[in-house]
C-alpha positions, 0 to 999 in steps of 0.5 A: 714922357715928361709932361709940361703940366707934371713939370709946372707941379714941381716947380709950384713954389710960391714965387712961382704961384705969382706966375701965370701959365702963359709966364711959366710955360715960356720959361719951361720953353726957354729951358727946352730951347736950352736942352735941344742946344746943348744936345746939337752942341754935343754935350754928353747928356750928364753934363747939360745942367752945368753947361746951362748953367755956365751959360747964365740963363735968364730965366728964374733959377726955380726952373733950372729944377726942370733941367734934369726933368727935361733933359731925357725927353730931348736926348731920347730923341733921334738927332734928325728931330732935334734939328728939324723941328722946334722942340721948346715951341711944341713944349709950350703948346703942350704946357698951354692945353693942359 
C-alpha cells in the first residue's frame, strides 16, 4: 500500500518544503478525491492522469507526481468502497498521524 508520509517524501520540493503538513496532505486529499472520481467515471486506470489533467486541477502541478503513486491504491479497491466511503478524507487522516 501506498503511504501518505512515502507520497509527501516524494513530493519534498522546495516549493513544497514551505507548505505545512496540514497544506499538503489537503492537497494529496484532493488528488485522492480526484482518482476515486475518475474511477466511478469509468475511466480505465492508464488514463486517469490525463483525464485529471484535462480537468485543470487546482491544486499545485508538484503533486500531479502522486497521481500515478495514488492511482493503484483507489483501483485496488472493490467498486462497492469506492462508492461508499470518502477515500481522500481517510487519505488526509492517515497523511495527518504520520
Amino acid at each position: 500500500m501506498i503511504r501518505p508520509a512515502l507520497v509527501l517524501a516524494l513530493l519534498a520540493t522546495p516549493a513544497l518544503a514551505e507548505d505545512s503538513k496540514e497544506v499538503s496532505c489537503g492537497y494529496q486529499a484532493q488528488v485522492v478525491a480526484a482518482i476515486q472520481q475518475a474511477r466511478l467515471d469509468r475511466v480505465k486506470e492508464r488514463d486517469v492522469p490525463e483525464a485529471i489533467a484535462a480537468s485543470n486541477p487546482t491544486w499545485p502541478e508538484n503533486y500531479n507526481a502522486a497521481i500515478p503513486l495514488i492511482t493503484p491504491w483507489v483501483y485496488e479497491k472493490k467498486m462497492r468502497v469506492v462508492r461508499q466511503n470518502d477515500l481522500s478524507e481517510a487519505w488526509k487522516e492517515v497523511c495527518l498521524a504520520n
